[in-house]
N, C-alpha and C positions, 0 to 999 in steps of 0.2 A: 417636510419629511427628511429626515435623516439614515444615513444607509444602516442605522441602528435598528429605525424604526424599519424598516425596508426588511430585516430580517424577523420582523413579530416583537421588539422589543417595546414595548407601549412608554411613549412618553409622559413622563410624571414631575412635576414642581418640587423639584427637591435637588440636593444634592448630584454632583453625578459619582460620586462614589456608593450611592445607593441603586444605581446600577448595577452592582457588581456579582449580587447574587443571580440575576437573571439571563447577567452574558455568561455565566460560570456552564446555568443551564440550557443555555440556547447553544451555546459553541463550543463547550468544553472548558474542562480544568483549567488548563493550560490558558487559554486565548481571556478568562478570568481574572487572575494572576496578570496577564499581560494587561490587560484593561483596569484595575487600579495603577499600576504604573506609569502607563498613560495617563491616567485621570489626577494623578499627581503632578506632572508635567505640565497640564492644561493648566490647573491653577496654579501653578507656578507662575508660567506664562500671562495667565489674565490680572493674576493680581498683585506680581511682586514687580520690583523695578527690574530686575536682576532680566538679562534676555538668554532665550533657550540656547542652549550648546547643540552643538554640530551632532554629538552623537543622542541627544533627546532629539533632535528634528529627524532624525531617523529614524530610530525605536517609533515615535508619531507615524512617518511612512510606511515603515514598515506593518504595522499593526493595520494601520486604512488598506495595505494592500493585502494581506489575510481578510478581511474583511470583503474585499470585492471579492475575494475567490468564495470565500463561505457563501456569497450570491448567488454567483456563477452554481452550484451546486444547489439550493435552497430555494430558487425562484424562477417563473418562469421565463421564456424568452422575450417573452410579452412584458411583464413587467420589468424587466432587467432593458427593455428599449424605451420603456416609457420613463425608467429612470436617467438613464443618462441621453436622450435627446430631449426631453419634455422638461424634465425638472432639474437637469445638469448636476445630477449627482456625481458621476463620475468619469 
């Protein structure tokens, strides 16, 4: 489980920039937009030599920590403890 999935985003064998209609939908415009950016960054990271810069490991953090708060709002308390003691999501 990913805190993706943690928010109703269903995980699928593909790309992850084929995500990008669905966070568009689940969290907005904006948080969309930021998640192809990310998702550039990722492959960047996983498949070039080249290593992430200071200000992509941030935009990264930054984006995961919009993401916990979209939780904190979206899920319950119940599961927002089963995630981070249980499954150490966060």
């Amino acid at each position: 489980m990913t805190l993706h999935q943690a928010l109703g985003i269903e995980k699928k064998n593909c790309s992850v920039f084929a995500y990008e209609k669905e966070v568009s939908e689940k969290m907005g415009e904006e948080r969309g937009e930021a998640y192809e950016e990310i998702a550039r960054i990722y492959q960047k990271a996983a498949y070039s030599q080249s290593s992430v810069t200071e200000d992509e490991y941030m935009k990264m953090y930054t984006y995961m920590d919009a993401l916990l708060e979209a939780l904190k709002v979206h899920c319950s308390w119940r599961k927002r403890a089963v995630m981070k003691w249980v499954k150490g999501l966060y």
